[in-house]
N, C-alpha and C positions, 0 to 999 in steps of 0.2 A: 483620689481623695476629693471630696467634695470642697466647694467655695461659698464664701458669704460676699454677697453687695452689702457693702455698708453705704450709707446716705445722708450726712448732716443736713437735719431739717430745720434744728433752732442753732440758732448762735450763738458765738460763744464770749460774748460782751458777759462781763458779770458775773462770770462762772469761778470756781474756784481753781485755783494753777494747778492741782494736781488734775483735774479733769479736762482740763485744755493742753494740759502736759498728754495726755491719754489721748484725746482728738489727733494732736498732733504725729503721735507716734503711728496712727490710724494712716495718715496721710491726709486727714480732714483739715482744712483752714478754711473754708470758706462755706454759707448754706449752699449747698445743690451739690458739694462737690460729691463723687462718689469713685469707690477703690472696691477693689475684689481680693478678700482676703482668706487663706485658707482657713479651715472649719476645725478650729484645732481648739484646747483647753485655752492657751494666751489668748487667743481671740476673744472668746467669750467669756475671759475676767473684765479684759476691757468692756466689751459691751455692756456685761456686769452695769459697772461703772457710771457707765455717761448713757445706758441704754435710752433716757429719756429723751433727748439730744436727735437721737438718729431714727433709720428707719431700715431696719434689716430684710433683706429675700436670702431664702436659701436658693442656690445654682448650682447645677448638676455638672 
């Protein structure tokens, strides 16, 4: 199964709590931080979500 790099490139001062509720479930808390997450349907509701926030690659 393939993986996603997720990448928090804005922060998340200001945002609404459901969306920083969704960073966090990410493993995101911080800009630069970045996680590799599998390439599944949940994944990319989240992304959905807060897609503006980050900055996705797809990994083989």
């Amino acid at each position: 199964m393939a993986n996603m790099s997720i990448k928090l490139v804005k922060s998340l001062n200001g945002r609404l709590e459901k969306h920083i509720a969704t960073a966090h479930s990410l493993g995101l808390r911080r800009i630069g931080d970045t996680t590799v997450q599998p390439d599944n349907a949940a994944t990319k509701g989240k992304i959905a979500l807060i897609g503006y926030l980050l900055e996705v690659e797809e990994e083989k």
